[in-house]
C-alpha positions in Angstrom: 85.2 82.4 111.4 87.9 85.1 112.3 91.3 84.1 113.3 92.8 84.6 116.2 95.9 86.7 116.3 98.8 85.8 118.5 102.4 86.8 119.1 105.3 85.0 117.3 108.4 85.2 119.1 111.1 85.8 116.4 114.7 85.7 117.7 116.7 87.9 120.9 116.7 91.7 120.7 120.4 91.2 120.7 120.5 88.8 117.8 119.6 91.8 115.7 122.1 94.7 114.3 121.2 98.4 114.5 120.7 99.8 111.5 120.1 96.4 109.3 117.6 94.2 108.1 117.2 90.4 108.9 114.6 88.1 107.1 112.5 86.0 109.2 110.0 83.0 108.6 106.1 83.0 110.2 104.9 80.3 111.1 102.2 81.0 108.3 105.5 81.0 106.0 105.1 84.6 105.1 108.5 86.1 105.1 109.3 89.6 107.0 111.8 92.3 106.8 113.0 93.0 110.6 115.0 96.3 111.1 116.8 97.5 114.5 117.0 101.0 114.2 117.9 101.4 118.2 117.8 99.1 121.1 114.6 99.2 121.6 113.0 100.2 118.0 112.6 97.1 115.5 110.1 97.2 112.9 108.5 94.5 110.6 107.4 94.7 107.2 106.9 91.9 104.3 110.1 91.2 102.5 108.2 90.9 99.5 109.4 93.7 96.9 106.3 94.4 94.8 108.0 96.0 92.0 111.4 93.5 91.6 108.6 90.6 92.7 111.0 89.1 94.7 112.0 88.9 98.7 114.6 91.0 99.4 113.2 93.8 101.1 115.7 92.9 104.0 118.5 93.8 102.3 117.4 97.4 101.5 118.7 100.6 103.2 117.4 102.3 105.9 116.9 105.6 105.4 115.2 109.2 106.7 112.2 111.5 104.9 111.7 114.1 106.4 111.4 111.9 110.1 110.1 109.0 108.8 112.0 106.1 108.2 112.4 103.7 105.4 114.0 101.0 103.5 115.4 101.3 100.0 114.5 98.3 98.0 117.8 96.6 96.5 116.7 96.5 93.2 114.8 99.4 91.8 115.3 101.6 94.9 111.1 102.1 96.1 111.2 103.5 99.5 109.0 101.5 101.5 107.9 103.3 105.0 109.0 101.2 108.1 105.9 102.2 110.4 103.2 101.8 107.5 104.6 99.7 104.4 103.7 102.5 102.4 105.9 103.6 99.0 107.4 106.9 98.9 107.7 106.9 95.1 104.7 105.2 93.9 101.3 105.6 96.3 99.6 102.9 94.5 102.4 100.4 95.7 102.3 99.7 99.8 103.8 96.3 101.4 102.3 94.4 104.4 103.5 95.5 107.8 103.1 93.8 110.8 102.7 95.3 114.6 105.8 94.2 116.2 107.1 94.5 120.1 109.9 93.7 122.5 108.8 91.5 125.4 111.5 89.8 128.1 114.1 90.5 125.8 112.2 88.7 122.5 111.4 90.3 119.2 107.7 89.4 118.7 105.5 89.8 115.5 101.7 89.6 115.8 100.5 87.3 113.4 97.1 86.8 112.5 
């Protein structure tokens, strides 16, 4: 039986701050890293930090490679890609991210 995916509505656009990460609850209680790079650019990606094994993700910071963007893990410093979940330092390590999008003014996170 496959599931059906559906949009989540998260929070306001404006609840947000540019260039920070929030932690959010699903509703399958997997917990996400959101990050507002612009007004109109928010990614999500799991909080879960694979190498400290803990959530925190959220609290990283955002950073630039070359034109991609991604977040710094707090603890040991992996750099996690926003748009993939992909590790910079270690290409056996990825996290989960999730297709995100801004509709009347909502932050919404397909989840499946």
């Amino acid at each position: 039986m496959k599931v059906k995916s559906q949009w989540q509505t998260i929070c306001h656009k404006d609840d947000l701050v540019t260039h920070s990460g929030v932690c959010a609850l699903l509703e399958n209680n997997q917990q996400i890293a959101l990050f507002k790079i612009n007004e109109d650019e928010v990614y999500a990606i799991s909080n879960w930090d694979p190498i400290g094994n803990a959530n925190v993700l959220y609290r990283g910071i955002i950073g630039d490679d070359n034109g991609e963007l991604f977040v710094a893990s707090p603890l040991y410093k992996q750099r996690f890609l926003l748009n993939t979940g992909k590790c910079l330092d270690d290409e056996t390590l990825a996290v989960n991210n999730y297709d995100i999008r801004i509709y009347e003014e909502q932050v919404q996170v397909l989840v499946a």
